[in-house]
C-alpha positions in Angstrom: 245.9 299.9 153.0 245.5 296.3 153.3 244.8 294.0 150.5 241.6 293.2 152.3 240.4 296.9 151.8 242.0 296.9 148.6 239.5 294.1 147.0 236.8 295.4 148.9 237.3 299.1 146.7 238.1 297.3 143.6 234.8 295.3 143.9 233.2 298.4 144.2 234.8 300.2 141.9 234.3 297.7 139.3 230.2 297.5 140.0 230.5 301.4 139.5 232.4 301.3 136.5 230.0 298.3 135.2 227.0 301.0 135.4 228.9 303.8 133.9 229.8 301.4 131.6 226.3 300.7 130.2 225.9 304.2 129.8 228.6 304.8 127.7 227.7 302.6 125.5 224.7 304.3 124.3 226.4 307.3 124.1 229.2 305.4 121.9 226.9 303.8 119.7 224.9 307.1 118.8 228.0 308.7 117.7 229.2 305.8 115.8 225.7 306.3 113.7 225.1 309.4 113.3 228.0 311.5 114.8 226.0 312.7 117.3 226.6 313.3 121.2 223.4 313.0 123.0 223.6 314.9 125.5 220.0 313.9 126.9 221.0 310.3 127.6 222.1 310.7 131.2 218.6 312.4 131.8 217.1 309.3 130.0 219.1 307.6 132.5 217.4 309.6 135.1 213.7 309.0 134.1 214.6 305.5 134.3 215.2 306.0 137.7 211.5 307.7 138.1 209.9 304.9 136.2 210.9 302.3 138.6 210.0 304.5 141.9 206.3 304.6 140.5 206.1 301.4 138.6 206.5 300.0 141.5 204.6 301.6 143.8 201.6 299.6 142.0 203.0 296.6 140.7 205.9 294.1 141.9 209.6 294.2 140.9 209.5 291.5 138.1 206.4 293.6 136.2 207.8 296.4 137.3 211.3 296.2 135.4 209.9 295.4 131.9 207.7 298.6 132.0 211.0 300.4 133.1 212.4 298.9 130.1 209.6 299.4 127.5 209.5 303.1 128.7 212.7 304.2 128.9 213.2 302.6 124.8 209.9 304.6 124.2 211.5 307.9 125.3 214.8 307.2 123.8 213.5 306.8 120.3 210.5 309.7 120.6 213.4 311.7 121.9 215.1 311.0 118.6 211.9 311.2 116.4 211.2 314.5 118.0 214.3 316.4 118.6 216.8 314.8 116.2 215.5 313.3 113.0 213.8 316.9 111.8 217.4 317.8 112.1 219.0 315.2 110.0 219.9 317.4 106.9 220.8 320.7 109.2 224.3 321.5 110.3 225.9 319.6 113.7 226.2 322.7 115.9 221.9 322.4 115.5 221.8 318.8 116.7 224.4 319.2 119.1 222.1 322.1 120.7 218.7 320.5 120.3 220.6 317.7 122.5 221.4 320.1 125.2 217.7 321.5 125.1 216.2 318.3 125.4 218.5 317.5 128.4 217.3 320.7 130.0 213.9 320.0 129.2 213.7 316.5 130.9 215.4 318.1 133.8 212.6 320.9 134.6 210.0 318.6 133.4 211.1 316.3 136.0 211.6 318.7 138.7 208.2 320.0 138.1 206.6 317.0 138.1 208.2 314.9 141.1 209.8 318.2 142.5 213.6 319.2 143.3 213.0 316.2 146.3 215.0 313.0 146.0 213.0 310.2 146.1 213.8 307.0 147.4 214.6 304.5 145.2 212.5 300.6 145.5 214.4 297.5 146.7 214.4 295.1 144.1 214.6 291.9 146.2 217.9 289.5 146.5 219.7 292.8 144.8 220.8 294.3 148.2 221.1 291.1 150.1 224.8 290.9 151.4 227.3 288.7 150.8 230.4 287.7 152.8 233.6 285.6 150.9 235.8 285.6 153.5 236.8 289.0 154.9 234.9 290.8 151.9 231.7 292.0 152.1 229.2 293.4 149.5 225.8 293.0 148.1 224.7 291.2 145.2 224.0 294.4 143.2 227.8 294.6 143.3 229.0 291.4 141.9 226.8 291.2 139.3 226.7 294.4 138.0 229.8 293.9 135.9 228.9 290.8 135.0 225.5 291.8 133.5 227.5 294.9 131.5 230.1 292.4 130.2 227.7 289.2 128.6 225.3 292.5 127.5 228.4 293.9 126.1 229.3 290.5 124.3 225.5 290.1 123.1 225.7 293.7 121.6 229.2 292.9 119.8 227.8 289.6 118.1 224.8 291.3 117.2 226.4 294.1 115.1 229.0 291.7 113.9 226.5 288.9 113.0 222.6 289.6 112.3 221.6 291.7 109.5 220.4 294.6 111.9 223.8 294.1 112.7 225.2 294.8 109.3 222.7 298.2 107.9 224.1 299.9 111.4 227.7 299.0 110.5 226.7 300.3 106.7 224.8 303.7 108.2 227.8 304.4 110.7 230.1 304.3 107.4 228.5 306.6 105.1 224.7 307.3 105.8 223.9 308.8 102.1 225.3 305.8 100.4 223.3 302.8 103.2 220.3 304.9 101.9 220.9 304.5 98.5 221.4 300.6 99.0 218.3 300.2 100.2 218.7 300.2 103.5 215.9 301.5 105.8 218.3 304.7 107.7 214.9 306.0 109.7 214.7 302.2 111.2 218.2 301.9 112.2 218.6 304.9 113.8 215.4 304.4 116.1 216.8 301.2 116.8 220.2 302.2 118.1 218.4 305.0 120.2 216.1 302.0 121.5 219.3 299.9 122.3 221.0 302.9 123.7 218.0 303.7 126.0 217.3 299.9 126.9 220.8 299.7 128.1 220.9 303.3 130.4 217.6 301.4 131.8 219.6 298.5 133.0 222.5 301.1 134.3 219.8 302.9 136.0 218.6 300.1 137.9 221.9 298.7 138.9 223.3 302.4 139.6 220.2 303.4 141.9 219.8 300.2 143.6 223.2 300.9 145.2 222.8 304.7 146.0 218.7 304.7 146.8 217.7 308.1 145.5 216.5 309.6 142.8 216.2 313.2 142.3 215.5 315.2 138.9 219.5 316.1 138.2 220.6 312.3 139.7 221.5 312.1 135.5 223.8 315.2 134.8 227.3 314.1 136.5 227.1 310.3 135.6 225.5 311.3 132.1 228.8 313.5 131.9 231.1 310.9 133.3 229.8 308.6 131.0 230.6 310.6 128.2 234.1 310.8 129.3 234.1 307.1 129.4 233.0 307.1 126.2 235.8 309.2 124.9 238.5 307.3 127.3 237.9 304.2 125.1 237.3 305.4 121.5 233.8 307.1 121.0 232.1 304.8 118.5 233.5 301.6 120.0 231.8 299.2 122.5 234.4 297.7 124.1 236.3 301.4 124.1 233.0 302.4 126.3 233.4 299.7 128.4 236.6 300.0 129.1 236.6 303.7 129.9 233.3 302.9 132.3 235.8 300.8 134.6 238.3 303.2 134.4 236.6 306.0 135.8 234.8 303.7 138.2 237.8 302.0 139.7 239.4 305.3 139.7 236.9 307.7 141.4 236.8 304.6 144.1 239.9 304.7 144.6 239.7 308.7 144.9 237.3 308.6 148.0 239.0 305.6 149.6 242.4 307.6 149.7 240.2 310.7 151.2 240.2 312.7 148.4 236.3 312.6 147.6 236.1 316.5 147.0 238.4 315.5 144.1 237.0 312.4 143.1 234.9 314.2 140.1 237.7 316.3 139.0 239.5 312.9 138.4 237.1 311.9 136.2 237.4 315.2 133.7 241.5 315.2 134.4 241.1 311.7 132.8 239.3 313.3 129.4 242.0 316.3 129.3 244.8 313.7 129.8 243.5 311.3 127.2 242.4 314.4 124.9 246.3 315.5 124.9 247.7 312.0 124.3 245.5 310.0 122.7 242.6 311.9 121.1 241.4 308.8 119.2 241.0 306.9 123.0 242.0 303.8 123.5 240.4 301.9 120.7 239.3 304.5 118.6 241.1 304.6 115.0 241.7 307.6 113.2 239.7 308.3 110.3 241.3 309.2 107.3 241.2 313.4 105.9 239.3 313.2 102.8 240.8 315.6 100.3 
């Protein structure tokens, strides 16, 4: 393999990994509140993808992307209103399987909606313009993709670390009972992480479907499951963990199909979680939480 062809797979897999990456980090971010896996996030990520197909089929790309936006949040946090925050006081196993329902449920709504069909996906324009840097080749959805996941990623870490949102989701993620009985508004904070969660999968989806062109009502099971594993990779509950792990598997399952071993390239993905699970159950930057006694 020549170091030609070995730039050109890294440059895709990082774009990959830069989408996976964005999903992970809402999954990350709704554990780190509530200790939840939300298991409908990759077919939020999904209806994303629906959104833009008929968004723009009557207006033009730059409308077009804030509605995506503003509707995908809008699911994400009447998902949690819904499904999740009756459950708030009920054992995990009942969140964990409302999660699973939902994710169902999006699917066959989806399918009978916009049927089992994929559906082409819209050209954004300048996105799939191609570029060539000297015997490299690729479009511009590729090299900016991970550039757009890393200064969103840098955005998100100063806004926890900095603004007072920032601080009652640091507070919640700590010890929920006790941010409640300082005041802090838990209801709010929680719809907001799901709204950040869902705004981000949004910005994955477009970035994700740009490059593959089709949407099609199960488009969010594997990537909303590889995302989880990216998730856990890094250290569930940490952003840069989830960013991390979303290059990893990116890079990785590019690597996979350029050394012909595509049937395996999704196995590689959950060899990675067993792997990490037996070494390093925390991830890479997760801590261990002390036992309380």
């Amino acid at each position: 393999m020549s170091l030609t062809t070995i730039l050109q797979h890294s440059l895709t897999g990082i774009s990959l990994g830069g989408a996976y990456a964005l999903i992970a980090v809402g999954y990350t971010m709704v554990y780190g509140i509530l200790r939840l896996i939300n298991f409908a996030h990759g077919e939020i990520f999904m209806m994303a993808g629906y959104f833009m197909i008929f968004s723009m089929a009557s207006f033009p790309w730059y409308i077009s992307i804030p509605i995506v936006l503003a509707g995908t949040a809008l699911l994400g946090v009447s998902i949690e209103k819904v499904a999740y925050k009756p459950l708030r006081s009920a054992p995990r196993m009942s969140v964990m399987i409302s999660a699973i329902g939902v994710s169902y449920l999006l699917q066959n709504l989806a399918t009978y909606l916009f049927t089992a069909l994929p559906r082409g996906y819209p050209e954004i324009p300048g996105l799939k313009k191609v570029f060539q840097i000297g015997d490299l080749s690729s479009s511009v959805v590729t090299f900016v993709t991970p550039v757009i996941t890393i200064l969103l990623a840098i955005v998100l870490v100063q806004m926890i670390n900095h603004t007072k949102i920032g601080m009652a989701m640091r507070a919640v993620s700590k010890d929920l009972d006790t941010a409640q009985l300082m005041g802090i508004q838990i209801n709010s904070v929680i719809s907001f992480t799901f709204l950040i969660g869902s705004l981000l999968a949004a910005i994955g989806s477009i970035l994700y479907f740009t490059d593959r062109m089709s949407v099609n009502p199960f488009s969010g099971s594997l990537p909303g499951l590889k995302c989880f594993v990216a998730a856990v990779l890094g250290g569930i509950g940490s952003i840069p963990g989830a960013i991390v792990g979303g290059f990893i598997l990116g890079i990785g399952e590019t690597f996979m199909v350029a050394a012909g071993f595509s049937t395996f390239s999704d196995a590689f993905t959950f060899i990675m979680l067993i792997f990490m699970l037996l070494v390093k159950p925390t991830g890479l930057f997760g801590e261990k939480e002390p036992e309380k006694v």
